[in-house]
C-alpha positions as semicolon CSV with decimal commas, in nm:
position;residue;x (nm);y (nm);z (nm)
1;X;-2,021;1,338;-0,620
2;X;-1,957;0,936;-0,641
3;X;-2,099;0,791;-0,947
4;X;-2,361;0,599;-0,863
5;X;-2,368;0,218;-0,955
6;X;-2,698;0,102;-1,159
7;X;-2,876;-0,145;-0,947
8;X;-2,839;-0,518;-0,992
9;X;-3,034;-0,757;-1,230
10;X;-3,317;-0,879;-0,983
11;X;-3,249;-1,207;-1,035
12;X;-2,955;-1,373;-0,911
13;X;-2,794;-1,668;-0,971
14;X;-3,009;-1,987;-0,853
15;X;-3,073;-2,394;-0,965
16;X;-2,853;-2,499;-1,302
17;X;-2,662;-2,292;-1,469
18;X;-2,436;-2,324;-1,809
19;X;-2,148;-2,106;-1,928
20;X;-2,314;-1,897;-2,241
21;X;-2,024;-1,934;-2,501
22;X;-2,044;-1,770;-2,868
23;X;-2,059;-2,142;-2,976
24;X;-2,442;-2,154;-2,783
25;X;-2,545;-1,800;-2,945
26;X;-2,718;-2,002;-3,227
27;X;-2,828;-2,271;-3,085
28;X;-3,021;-2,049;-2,803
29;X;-3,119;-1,824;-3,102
30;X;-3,274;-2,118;-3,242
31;X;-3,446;-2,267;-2,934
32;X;-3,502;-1,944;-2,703
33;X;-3,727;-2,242;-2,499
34;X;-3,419;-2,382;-2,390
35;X;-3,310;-2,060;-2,143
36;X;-3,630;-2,190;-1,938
37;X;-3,432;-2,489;-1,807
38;X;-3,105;-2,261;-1,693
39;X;-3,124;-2,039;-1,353
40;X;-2,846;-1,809;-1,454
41;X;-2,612;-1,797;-1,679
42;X;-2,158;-1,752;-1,669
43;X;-1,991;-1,545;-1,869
44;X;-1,605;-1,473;-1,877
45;X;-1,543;-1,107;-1,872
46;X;-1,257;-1,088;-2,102
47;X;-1,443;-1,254;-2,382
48;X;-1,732;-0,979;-2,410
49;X;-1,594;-0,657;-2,181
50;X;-1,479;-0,495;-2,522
51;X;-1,701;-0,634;-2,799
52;X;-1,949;-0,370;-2,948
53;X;-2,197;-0,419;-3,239
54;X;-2,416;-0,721;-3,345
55;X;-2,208;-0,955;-3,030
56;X;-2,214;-0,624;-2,782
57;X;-2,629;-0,597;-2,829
58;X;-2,660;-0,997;-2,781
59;X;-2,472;-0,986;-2,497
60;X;-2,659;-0,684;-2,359
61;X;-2,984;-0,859;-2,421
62;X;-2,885;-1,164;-2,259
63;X;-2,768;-1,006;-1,909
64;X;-3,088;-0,793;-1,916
65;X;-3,324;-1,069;-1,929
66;X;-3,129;-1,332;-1,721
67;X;-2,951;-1,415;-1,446
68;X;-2,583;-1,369;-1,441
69;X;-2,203;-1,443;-1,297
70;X;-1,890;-1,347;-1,442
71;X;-1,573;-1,600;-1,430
72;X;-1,276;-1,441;-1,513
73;X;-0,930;-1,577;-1,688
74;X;-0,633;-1,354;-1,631
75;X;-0,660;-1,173;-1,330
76;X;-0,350;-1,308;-1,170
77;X;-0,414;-1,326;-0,881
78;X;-0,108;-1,545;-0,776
79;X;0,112;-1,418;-0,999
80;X;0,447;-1,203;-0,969
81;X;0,332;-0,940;-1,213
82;X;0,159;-0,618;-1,025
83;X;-0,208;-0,585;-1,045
84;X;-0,327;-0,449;-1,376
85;X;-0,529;-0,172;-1,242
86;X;-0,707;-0,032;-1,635
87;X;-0,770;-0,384;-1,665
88;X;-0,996;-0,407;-1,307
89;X;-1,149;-0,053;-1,337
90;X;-1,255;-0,160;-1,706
91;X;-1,402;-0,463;-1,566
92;X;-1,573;-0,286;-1,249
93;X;-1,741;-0,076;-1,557
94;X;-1,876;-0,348;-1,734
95;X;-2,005;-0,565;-1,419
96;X;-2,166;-0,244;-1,297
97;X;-2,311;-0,180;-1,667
98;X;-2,417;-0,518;-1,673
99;X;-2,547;-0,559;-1,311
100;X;-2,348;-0,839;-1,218
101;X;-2,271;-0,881;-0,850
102;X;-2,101;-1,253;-0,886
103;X;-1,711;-1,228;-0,990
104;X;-1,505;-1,477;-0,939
105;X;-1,171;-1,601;-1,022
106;X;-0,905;-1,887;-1,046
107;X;-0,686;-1,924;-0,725
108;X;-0,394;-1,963;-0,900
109;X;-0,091;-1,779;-1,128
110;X;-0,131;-1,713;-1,511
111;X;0,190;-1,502;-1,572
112;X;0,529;-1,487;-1,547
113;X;0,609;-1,136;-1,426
114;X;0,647;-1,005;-1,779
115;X;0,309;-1,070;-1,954
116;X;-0,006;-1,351;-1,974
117;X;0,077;-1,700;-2,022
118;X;-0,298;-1,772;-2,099
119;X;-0,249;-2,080;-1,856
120;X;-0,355;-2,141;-1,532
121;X;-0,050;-2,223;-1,266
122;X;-0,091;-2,369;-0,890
123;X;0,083;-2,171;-0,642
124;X;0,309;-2,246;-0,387
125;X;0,118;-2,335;-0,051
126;X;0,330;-2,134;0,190
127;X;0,286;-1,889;0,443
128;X;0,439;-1,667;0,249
129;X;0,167;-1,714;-0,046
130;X;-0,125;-1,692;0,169
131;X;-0,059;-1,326;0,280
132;X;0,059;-1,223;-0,049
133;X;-0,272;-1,331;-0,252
134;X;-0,479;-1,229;0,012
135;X;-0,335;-0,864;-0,027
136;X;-0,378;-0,885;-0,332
137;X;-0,750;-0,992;-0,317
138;X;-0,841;-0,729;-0,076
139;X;-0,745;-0,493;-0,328
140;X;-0,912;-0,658;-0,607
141;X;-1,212;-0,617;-0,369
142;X;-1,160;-0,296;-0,321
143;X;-1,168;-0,166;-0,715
144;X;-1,460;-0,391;-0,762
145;X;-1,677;-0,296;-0,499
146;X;-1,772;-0,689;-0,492
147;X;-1,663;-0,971;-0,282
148;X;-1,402;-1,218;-0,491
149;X;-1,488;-1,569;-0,489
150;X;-1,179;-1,818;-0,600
151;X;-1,182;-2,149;-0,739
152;X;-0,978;-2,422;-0,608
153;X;-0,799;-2,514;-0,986
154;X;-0,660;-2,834;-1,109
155;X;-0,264;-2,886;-1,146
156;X;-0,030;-3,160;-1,242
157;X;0,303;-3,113;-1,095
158;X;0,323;-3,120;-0,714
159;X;0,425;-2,836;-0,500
160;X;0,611;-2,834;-0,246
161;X;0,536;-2,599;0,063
162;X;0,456;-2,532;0,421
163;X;0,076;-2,625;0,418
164;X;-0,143;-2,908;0,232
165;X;-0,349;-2,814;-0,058
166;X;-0,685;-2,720;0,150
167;X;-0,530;-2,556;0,476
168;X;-0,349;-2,293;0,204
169;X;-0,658;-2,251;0,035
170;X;-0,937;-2,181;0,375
171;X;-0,590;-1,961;0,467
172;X;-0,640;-1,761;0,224
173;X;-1,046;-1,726;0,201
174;X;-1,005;-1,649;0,551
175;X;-0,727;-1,397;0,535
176;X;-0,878;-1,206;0,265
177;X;-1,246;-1,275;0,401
178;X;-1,391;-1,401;0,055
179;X;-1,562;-1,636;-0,092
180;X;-1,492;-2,000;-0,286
181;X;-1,586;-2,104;-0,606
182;X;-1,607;-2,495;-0,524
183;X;-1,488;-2,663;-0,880
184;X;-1,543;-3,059;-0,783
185;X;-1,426;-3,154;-1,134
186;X;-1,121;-3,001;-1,031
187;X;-1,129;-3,206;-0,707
188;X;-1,196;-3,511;-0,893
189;X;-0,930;-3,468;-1,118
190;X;-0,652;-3,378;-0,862
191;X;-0,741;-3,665;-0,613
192;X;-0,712;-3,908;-0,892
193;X;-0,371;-3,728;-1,033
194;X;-0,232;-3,661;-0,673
195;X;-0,377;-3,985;-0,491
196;X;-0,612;-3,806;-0,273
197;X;-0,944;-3,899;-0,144
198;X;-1,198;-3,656;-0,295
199;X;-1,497;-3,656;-0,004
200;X;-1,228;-3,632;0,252
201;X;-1,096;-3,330;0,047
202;X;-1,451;-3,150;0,011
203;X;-1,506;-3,160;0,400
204;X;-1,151;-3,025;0,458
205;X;-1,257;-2,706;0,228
206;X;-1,413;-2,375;0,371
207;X;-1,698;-2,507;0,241
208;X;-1,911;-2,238;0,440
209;X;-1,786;-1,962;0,200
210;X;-1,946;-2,146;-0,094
211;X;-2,070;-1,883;-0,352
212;X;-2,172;-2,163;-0,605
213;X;-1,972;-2,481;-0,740
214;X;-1,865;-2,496;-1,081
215;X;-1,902;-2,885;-1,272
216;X;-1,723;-3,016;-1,596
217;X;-1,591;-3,308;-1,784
218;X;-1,185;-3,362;-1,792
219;X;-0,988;-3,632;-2,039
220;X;-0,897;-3,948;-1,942
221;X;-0,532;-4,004;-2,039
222;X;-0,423;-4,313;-1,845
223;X;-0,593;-4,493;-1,561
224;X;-0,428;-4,248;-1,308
225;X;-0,419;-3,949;-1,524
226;X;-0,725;-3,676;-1,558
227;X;-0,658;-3,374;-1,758
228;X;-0,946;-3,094;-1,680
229;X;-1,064;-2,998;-1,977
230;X;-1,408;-2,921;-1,966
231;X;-1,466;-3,055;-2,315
232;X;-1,625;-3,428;-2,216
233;X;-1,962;-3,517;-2,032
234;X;-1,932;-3,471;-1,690
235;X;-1,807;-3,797;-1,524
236;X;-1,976;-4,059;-1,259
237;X;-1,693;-3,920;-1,003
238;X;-1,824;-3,575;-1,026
239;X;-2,181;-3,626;-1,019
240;X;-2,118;-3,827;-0,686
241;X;-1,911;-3,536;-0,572
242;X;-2,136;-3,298;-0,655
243;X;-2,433;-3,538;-0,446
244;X;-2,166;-3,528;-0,147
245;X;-2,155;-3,105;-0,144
246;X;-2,532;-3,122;-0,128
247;X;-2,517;-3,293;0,131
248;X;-2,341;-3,058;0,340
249;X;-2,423;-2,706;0,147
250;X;-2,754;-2,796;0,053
251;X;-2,864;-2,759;-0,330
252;X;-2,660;-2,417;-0,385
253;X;-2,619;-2,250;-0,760
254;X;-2,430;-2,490;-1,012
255;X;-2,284;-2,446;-1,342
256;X;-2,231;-2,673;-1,577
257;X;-1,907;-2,590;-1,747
258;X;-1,888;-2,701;-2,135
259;X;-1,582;-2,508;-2,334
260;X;-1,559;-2,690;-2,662
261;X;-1,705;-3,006;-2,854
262;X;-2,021;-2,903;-2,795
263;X;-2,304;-3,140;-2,853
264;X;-2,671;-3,126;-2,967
265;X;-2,837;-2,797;-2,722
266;X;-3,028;-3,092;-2,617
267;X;-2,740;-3,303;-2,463
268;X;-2,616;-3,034;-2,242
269;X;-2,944;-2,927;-2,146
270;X;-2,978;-3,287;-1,999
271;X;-2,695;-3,260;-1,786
272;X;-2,823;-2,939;-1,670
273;X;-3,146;-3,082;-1,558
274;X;-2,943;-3,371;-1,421
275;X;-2,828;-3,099;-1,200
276;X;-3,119;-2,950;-1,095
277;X;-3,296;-3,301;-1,001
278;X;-3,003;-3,373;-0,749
279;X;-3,040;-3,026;-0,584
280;X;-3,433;-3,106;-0,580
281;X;-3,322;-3,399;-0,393
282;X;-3,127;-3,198;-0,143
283;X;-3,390;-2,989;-0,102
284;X;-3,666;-3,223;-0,027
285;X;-3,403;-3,392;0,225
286;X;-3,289;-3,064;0,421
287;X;-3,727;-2,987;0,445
288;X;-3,722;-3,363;0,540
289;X;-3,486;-3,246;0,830
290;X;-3,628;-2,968;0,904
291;X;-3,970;-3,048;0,982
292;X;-3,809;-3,405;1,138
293;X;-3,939;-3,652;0,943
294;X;-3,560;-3,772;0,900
295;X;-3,389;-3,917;1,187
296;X;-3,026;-3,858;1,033
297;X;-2,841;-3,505;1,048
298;X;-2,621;-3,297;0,815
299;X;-2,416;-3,089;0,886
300;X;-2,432;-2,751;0,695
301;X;-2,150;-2,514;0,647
């Protein structure tokens, strides 16, 4: 007989959101109030999938009485190395413990065909690389029992290849038939490195497979160098890119993506409801359109 999965939280993943790191674990401890202002909550897999004890029962208690997505770090998915198969069916057991529907994962390469590099590496935009991650994603789906949803990353070095930066990627949402994690920090940061235009980027993206859209701070190095390091308030580019994928997605599920430096719970939780007033906006302009008191159109995905 199959084993039979325990249902999902009820809640899913809605408005604001914000990464829970250990770093918050006081401050929320402190100000339970605060988890009032978030509609879900991230969590990377391979920083609680093996933790028992004191951090294993916080976790658990957290996932049972919230809303909750899992980003994950070293899956690979680009990489030369061959899927690591006890890694995915230990992480199928702990999404399905934890009732987590929402995986998702970096489109890109973080090893070198003999073990983890604990980096995140573009890959190649070729044919070639198209039907070999989408392979591999199918299978990922497969162990999972979940759709995969992968985030356009951030990279410094230009690749060469057959096919521009957002043809490879809808090639291989398509291909594999999942889902994007829209990053527009990441967007930001590679138009300004690469000498793109960001909004022209967005609308070139499968932006119909949007699961939810990820938003962060990044360095600024030298006037035409970003580094993405999610450690920095989130910048006037962003928030203006963010604005533009409302436009066209309405006000889907954001995360607010804070890694280290942390300030005061209060400062985040600002940006957080700086998030959730510009999808309030969207929303009051897509009911605006709907019931035609707008004479302008957008388009959704």
């Amino acid at each position: 007989m199959a084993e039979e999965r325990p249902p999902a939280h009820p809640a899913r993943a809605s408005g604001p959101g914000l990464g829970l790191r250990r770093a918050l674990l006081g401050p929320f401890a402190r100000e339970p109030q605060a988890l009032e202002r978030l509609g879900f909550l991230e969590a990377a897999p391979e920083n609680w999938m093996h933790l028992g004890g004191r951090l294993g029962r916080v976790f658990r208690s957290y996932t049972e009485a919230h809303a909750f997505v899992c980003h994950g770090l070293s899956l690979d998915i680009g990489g030369p190395r061959p899927l690591d198969w006890d890694f995915l069916r230990a992480l199928r057991a702990f999404l399905d413990t934890h009732g987590i529907d929402d995986y998702s994962e970096h489109l890109s390469a973080c090893g070198d065909g003999r073990g983890h590099l604990y980096d995140l590496m573009p890959i190649p935009f070729t044919e070639e690389a198209v039907h070999y991650v989408a392979d591999r994603v199918r299978q990922v789906q497969d162990v999972l029992g979940r759709r995969l949803a992968l985030e356009n990353v951030s990279y410094y070095a230009p690749l060469g290849g057959e096919l521009d930066e957002a043809t490879f990627i809808r090639a291989v949402l398509e291909e594999a038939d999942c889902d994007l994690l829209l990053d527009v920090n990441n967007i930001v940061v590679n138009s300004i490195n690469h000498r793109y235009d960001a909004v022209t980027f967005l609308h070139a993206l499968p932006l119909e497979r949007t699961r939810y859209i990820h938003l962060a701070g990044h360095e600024e190095e030298a006037e035409d160098l970003r580094v993405d390091t999610h450690g920095r308030p989130v910048g006037s580019a962003a928030w203006d890119l963010l604005a533009a994928a409302y436009e066209r997605l309405g006000p889907v599920p954001t995360l607010l993506e804070r890694d280290f430096n942390f300030p005061p719970l209060e400062e985040l939780l600002q940006e957080v409801d700086r998030i959730r007033r510009l999808q309030e906006e969207a929303q009051r302009v897509s009911g605006d359109l709907t019931t035609g008191r707008s004479s302008q159109q957008v388009a959704y995905a």
